[in-house]
Structures are given as C-alpha cells and as structure tokens.
C-alpha positions as CSV (number, residue, x, y, z in Angstrom):
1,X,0.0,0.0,0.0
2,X,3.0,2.2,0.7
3,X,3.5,2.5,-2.9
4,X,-0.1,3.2,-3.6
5,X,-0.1,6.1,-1.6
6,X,3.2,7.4,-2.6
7,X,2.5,7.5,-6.4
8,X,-1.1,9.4,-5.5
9,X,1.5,11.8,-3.8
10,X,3.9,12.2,-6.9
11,X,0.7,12.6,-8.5
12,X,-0.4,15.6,-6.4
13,X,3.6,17.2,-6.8
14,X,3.1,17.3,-10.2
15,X,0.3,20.0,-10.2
16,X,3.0,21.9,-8.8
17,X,5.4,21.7,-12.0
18,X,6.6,25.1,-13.0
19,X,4.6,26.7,-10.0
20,X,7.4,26.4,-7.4
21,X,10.6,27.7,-8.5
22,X,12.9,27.9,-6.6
23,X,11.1,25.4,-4.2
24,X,10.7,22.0,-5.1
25,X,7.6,20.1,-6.2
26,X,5.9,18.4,-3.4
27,X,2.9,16.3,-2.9
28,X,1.6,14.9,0.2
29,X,-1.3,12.5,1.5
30,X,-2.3,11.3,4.9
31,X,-3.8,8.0,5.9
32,X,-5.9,6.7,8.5
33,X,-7.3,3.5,8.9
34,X,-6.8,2.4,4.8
35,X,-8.6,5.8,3.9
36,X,-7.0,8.7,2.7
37,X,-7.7,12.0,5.6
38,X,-6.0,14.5,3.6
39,X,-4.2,15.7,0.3
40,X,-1.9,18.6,-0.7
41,X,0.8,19.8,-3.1
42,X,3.1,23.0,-3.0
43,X,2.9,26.0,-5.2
44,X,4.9,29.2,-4.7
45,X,1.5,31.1,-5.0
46,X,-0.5,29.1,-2.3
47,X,2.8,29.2,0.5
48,X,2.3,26.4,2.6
49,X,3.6,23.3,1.7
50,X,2.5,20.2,0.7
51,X,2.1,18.7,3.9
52,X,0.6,21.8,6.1
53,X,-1.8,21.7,3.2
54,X,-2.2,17.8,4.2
55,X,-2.9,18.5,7.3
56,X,-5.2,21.3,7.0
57,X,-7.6,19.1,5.3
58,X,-6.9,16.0,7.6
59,X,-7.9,17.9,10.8
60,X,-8.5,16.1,13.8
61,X,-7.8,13.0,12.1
62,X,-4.4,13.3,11.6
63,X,-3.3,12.6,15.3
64,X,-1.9,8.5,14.8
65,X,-2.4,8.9,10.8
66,X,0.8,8.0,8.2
67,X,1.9,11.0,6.3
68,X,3.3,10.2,2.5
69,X,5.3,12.4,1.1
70,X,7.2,12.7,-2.1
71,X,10.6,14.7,0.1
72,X,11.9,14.8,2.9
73,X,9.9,17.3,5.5
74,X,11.7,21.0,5.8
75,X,13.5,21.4,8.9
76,X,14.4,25.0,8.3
77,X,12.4,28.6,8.6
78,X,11.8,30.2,5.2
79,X,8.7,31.7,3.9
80,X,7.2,29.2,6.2
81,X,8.0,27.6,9.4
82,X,9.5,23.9,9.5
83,X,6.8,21.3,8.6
84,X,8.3,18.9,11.2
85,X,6.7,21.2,13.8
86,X,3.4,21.0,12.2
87,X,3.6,17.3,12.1
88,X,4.5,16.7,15.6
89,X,2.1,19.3,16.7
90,X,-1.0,17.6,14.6
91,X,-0.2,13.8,15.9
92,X,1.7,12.6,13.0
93,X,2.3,8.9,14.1
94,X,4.4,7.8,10.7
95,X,6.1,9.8,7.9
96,X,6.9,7.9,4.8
97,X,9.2,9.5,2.4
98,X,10.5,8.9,-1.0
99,X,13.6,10.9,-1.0
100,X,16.3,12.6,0.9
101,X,15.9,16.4,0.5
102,X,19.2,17.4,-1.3
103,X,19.4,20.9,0.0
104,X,22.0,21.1,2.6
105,X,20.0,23.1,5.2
106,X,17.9,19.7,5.4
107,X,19.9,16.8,3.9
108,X,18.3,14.2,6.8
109,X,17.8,16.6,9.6
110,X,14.0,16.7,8.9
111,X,14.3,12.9,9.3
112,X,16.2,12.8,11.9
113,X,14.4,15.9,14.2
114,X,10.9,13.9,13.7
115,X,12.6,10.6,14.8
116,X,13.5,13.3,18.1
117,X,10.0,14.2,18.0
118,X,8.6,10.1,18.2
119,X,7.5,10.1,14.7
120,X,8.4,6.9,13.0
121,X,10.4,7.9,10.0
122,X,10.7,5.4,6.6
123,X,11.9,6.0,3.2
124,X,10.7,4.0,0.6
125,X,12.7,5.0,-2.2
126,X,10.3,2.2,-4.7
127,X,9.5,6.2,-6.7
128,X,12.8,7.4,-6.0
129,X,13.7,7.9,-10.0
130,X,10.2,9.2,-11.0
131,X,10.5,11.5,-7.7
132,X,13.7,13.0,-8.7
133,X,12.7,13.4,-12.5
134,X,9.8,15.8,-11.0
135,X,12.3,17.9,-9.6
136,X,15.3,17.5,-11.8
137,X,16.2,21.2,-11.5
138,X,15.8,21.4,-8.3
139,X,18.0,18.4,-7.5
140,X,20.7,19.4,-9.9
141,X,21.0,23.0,-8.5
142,X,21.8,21.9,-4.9
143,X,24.2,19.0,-6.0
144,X,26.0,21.3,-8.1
145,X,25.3,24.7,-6.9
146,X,24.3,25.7,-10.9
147,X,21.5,25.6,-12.9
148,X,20.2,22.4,-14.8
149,X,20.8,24.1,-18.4
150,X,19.4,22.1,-21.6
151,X,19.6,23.1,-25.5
152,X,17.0,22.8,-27.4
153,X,16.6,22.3,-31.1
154,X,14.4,21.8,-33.6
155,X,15.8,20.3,-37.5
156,X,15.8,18.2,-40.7
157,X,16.6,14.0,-40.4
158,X,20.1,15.5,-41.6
159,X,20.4,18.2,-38.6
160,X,20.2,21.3,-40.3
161,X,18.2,24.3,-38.8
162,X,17.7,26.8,-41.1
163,X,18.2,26.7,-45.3
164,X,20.6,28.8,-47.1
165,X,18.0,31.5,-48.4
166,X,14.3,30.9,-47.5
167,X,13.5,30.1,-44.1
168,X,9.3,31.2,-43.9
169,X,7.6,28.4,-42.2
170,X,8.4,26.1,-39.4
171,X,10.8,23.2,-39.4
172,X,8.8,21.0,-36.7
173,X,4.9,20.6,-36.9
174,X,2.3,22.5,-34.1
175,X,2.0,19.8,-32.4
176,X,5.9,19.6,-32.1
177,X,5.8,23.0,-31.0
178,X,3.0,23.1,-28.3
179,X,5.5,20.2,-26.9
180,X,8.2,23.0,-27.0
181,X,6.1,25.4,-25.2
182,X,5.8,23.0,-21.7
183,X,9.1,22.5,-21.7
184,X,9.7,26.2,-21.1
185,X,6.8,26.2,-19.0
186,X,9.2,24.3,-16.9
187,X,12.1,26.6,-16.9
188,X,12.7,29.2,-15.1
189,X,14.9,31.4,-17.9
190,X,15.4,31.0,-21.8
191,X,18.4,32.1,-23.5
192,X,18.8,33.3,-27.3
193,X,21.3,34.7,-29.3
194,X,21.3,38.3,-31.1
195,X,21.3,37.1,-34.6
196,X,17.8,34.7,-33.3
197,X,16.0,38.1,-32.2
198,X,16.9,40.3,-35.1
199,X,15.7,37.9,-37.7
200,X,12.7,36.4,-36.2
201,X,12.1,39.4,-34.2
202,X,11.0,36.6,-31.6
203,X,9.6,37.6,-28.1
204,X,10.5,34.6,-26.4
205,X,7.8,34.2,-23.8
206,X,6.0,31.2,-22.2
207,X,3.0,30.3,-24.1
208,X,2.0,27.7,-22.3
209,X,-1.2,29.8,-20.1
210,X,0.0,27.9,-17.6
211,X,0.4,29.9,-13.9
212,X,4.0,29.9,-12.9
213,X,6.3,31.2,-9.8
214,X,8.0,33.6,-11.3
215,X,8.7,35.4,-15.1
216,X,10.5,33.3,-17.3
217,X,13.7,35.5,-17.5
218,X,14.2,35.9,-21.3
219,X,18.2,36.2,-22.1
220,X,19.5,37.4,-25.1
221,X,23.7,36.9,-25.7
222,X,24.6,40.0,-27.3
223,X,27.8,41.4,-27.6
224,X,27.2,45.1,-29.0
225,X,24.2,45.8,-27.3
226,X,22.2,45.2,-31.0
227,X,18.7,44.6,-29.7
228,X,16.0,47.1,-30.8
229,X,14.3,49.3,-28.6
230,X,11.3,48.7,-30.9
231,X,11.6,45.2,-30.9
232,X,8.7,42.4,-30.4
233,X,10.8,41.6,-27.4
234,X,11.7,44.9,-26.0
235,X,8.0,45.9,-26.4
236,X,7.2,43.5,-24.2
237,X,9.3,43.5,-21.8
238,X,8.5,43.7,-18.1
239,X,11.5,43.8,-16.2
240,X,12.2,39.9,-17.1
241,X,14.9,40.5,-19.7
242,X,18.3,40.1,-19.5
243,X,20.9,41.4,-21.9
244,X,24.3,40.4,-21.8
245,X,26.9,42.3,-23.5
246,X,30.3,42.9,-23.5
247,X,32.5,45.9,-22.0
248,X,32.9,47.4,-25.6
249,X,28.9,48.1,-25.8
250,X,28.4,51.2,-26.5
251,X,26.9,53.5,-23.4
252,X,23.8,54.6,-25.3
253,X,22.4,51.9,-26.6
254,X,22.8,50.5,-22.5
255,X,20.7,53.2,-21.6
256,X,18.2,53.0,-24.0
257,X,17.8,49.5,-23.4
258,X,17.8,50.3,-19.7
259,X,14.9,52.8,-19.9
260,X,12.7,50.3,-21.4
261,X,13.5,48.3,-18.3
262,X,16.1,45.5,-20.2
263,X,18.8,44.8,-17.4
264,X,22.4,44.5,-18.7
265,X,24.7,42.0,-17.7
266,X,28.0,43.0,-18.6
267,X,30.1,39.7,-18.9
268,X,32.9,39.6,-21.1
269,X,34.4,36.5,-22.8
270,X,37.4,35.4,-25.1
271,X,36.6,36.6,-28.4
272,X,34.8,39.6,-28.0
273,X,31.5,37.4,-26.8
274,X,30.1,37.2,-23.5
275,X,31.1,34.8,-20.9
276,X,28.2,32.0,-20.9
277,X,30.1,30.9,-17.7
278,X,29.5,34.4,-16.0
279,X,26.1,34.1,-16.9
280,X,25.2,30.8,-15.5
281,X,27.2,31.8,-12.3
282,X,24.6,35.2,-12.2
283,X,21.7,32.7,-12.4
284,X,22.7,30.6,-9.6
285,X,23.1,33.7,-7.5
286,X,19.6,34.0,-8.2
287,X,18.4,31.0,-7.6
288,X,17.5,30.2,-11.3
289,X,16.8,26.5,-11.3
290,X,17.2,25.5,-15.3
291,X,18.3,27.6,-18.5
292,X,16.8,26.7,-21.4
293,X,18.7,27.6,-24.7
294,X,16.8,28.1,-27.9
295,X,19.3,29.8,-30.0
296,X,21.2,29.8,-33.4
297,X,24.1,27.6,-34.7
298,X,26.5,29.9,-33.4
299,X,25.1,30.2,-30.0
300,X,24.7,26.9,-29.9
301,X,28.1,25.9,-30.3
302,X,29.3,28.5,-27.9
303,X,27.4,27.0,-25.6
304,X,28.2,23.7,-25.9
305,X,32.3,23.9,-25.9
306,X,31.6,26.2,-22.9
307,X,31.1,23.6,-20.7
308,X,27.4,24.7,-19.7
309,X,25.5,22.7,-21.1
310,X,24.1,19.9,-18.9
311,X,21.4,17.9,-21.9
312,X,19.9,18.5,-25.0
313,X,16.2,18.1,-26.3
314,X,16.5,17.8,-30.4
315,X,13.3,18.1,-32.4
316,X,13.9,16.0,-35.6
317,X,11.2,16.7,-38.6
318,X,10.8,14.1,-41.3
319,X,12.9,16.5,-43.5
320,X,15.8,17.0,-45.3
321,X,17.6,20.1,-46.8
322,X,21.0,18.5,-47.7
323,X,23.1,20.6,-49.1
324,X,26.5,22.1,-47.7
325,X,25.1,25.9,-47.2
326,X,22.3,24.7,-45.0
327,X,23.0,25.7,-41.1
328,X,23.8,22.9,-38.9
329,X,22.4,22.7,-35.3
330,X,25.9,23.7,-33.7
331,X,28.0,25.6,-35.9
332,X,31.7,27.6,-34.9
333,X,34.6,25.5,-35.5
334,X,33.5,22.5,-34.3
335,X,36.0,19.5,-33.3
336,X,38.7,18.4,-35.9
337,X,38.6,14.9,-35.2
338,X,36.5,12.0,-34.5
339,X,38.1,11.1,-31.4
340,X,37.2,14.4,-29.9
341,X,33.5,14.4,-30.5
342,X,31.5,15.3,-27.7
343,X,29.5,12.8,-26.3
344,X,26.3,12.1,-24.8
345,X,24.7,9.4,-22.4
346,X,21.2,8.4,-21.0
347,X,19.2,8.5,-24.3
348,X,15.6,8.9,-24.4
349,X,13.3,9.2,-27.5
350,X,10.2,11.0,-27.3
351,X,7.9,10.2,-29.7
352,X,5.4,12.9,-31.7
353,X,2.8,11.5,-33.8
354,X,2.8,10.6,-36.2
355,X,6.0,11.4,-38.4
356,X,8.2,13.2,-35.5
357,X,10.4,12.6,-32.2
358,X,12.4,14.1,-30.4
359,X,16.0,12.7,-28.8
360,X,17.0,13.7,-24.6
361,X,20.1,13.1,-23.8
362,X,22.8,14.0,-21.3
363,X,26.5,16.0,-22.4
364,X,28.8,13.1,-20.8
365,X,31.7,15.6,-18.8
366,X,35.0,14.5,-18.1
C-alpha cells in the first residue's frame, strides 16, 4: 500500500510543475485507517507546503495517521516555518518518504528531528527515479550549486536548422511545438542569441497559459548591445529581460535598453562574446533552477564547448535540406577529429505522432 499512496502523492507534486521555482515540487497524502484524511501539493503562489496543506484538510484525524510524502519534510524557517513542527504538533504517528531532500539546510535533519520528536520515520525509495525526474532542476541545482541548463533544437533528419536562403515556415509541426512550449513552462529562464532576435524578431515568452512562480527571464547573448528598442521583445518587456553584453557596448544603446526596463549584464568572454560561464554563475546567484537555450548555430556551439550545457532536447522533422550551405544545429569551428566528439549518455526518445520525435540526452563531462 505504501507504494499506492506514494505515487497518488507524486501525483499531487506534479500540479505543482513550473509553480514552485525555486522550491521544489511536493505532494503529500495522509492516511488513516486504509482511507486517505488528507491531500496537498506545493505552489509558490498558495505558501504552505505540501504537507501543512495535508494537514489542514486532515484535521482532527491526523493525530496517529501516516503521512506520505514525495521529500523529505523542511527542517528550516523560510517563507514558512519547519513542517516537522506541524507534524508533531498535529499527531503525525508515521512519515513515509520517497527521497532525501538534497538541499544542505535539510539533507536528513527533517528525518532525523521527527525521529527526536517520536514520529516513526521510513523511506521508501520504490518512486525514487520518478521523484527526482519531477524535480530535476531542483536536485541538480543543490548538487552542483548551478543551474540544470538544456539546449533545445528543432531540425531536418540530416540536422540542419535553417536553409541557405528561404527560411518562412516552421521546421517541426504544431504539435511539435505546443511540446516545446511546456518544456519552457518548466524553466525558469530561456536564453537566445542576437542574430535569433533580429531575424525572427521573436519575443520569447511562455505560451503555455500555464500559472508559474516567477517570469521566465528571457536572455538574449549580445555582444554590442544590437537589440531594438522597438523590438517584439523589447515591447514587451516587463523587467524579465536580460541582456548580456560585453564591456565594448556602446553606453547609449545601455541606456536606451535600460529605460525600457532591459537589465544588462556586462560579462565579457574570449573573443569579443560574452562569458556563458559568467552568466550561468549570475543565475545561480539567483536562484534560477534551469536555462533553457533556444538559440542559433552559433550560439549553440558557444554554448556547448563552454562547458554549460548539462542535456539536450532535439526536435527532428521528417525533413531533409542537404546541401552544404544549409546551417547545422551547432555551428563555430567544431572538433577536428573524431576522437574528440562530444558525447552524450542516458538517451531517451520521445515520440510525436505521427511522423516526429524528439531525442533527450545528457552532455557526458569529463
């Protein structure tokens, strides 16, 4: 039954996806005698957590119920007080947990502060894979201190991006793209390069209508400060854009930017382009989750031999331009030998009906 319970609770964490940056999702039930007292799952929005929310619901019956939850009970003040308190104070006989939180302020003290408190304490780590795949991000970011950063692409069979001359339409069908748009729903920032925005004239926002913690920071990589004031973008912009230049930027095109409420990020690089390093270190001083990159061959490739990149998500259309003037997905100078190729491990395929899929897979580091 533990199981039971603790996949209706994953369940419940999922309504949270793209809701609780830079919390994790959560999901709790409580149990009482076979039947399930109370439900709840996290959202930036709503505050409490998941199991306050539990408990709330449970009311008197919670004293000598089982409490599953998908992570490891806070043990810390934040926005909200420690849930261990709460359970202890409600009657909480039982917690059952999937996972270990991996945020060093908890990291087993919740577990071991309710074990203080007489609550039995068990993990049951049967979820533990589908638990940390909800919060991927999350887990990533306090492993590593860094945001979980993934390039995405859409091309031909033959991985090219863009044709020579004509490039009207779409590569990838609607249905390929609605796909795109929850992804970013998930993220909490989205990076593109100058060349992207000045010939799509792109705005680069989160069309998913779904409610979310925060703005999706929108990032453009541009060295010169080229971005047009009158731009789709720029037009739209409500302080959740992020320019990042380099030193030689000239000052009046900063402060035009600047007055239309674009911050600027000045990060310089080798080769008179911005540090994508800098950058990603700026976003884990935020406490930005996950980058999503959505860029150009060149950007691309920047990004790539910078080290940054954690995955990728390719969109492949049942297409091919062929053709040696065609742009490739990553572009620049590329490696000169085979040996050197970058490579890539854990390999998932995503299928899109009916002609489409799309290939996940992780950047293998040394």
């Amino acid at each position: 039954m533990s199981t039971e319970y603790l996949s209706e609770a994953l369940q419940l964490a999922r309504e949270g996806q793209g809701r609780v940056s830079p919390n994790p999702a959560v999901g709790a039930v409580i149990v009482k005698d076979g039947a399930v007292v109370g439900r709840g799952f996290h959202t930036w929005a709503g505050v409490k957590h998941a199991e306050v929310l539990a408990l709330e619901q449970a009311g008197g019956q919670a004293r000598g119920a089982t409490l599953y939850v998908t992570l490891e009970p806070c043990s810390h003040h934040g926005r909200t007080g420690p849930c261990i308190e709460a359970l202890a104070a409600a009657g909480i006989r039982k917690v059952v947990a999937i996972t270990e939180d991996p945020n060093p302020v908890v990291a087993g003290s919740g577990f071991r502060l309710l074990r203080d408190a007489g609550i039995e304490v068990e993990i049951d780590s049967t979820l533990a894979a589908e638990a940390e795949e909800l919060n991927l991000a999350f887990f990533h970011y306090m492993r590593n201190g860094s945001p979980l950063v993934m390039l995405k692409s859409a091309m031909t069979l033959d991985g090219k991006i863009a044709a020579p001359d004509d490039n009207s339409g779409w590569i990838t069908s609607e249905r390929a793209r609605a796909h795109v748009q929850q992804v970013r729903h998930l993220h909490d920032a989205i990076l593109t390069g100058i060349g992207t925005v000045l010939a799509d004239n792109c705005r680069l926002t989160d069309r998913s209508n779904l409610e979310r913690s925060r703005p999706l920071l929108r990032i453009v990589m541009d060295s010169l400060l080229r971005l047009p004031v009158g731009s789709e973008m720029v037009e739209s912009c409500n302080h959740d854009i992020l320019a990042v230049c380099t030193s030689i930027a000239p000052p009046f095109r900063r402060e035009a930017l600047e007055k239309k409420g674009v911050e600027i990020l000045v990060a310089d690089g080798t080769g008179g382009r911005p540090s994508f390093r800098r950058l990603v270190e700026v976003l884990a001083e935020r406490r930005y989750l996950s980058l999503m990159i959505e860029a150009g061959s060149k950007i691309n490739w920047g990004a790539l031999e910078s080290g940054i990149v954690d995955r990728i998500l390719f969109y492949y259309a049942p297409k091919i331009l062929g053709g040696t003037q065609s742009i490739p997905v990553a572009g620049g100078i590329g490696r000169r030998h085979r040996a050197d190729a970058m490579r890539f491990t854990r390999t998932k395929l995503h299928v899109i009906p009916p002609d489409e899929y799309a290939v996940e897979a992780w950047y293998k580091k040394a």
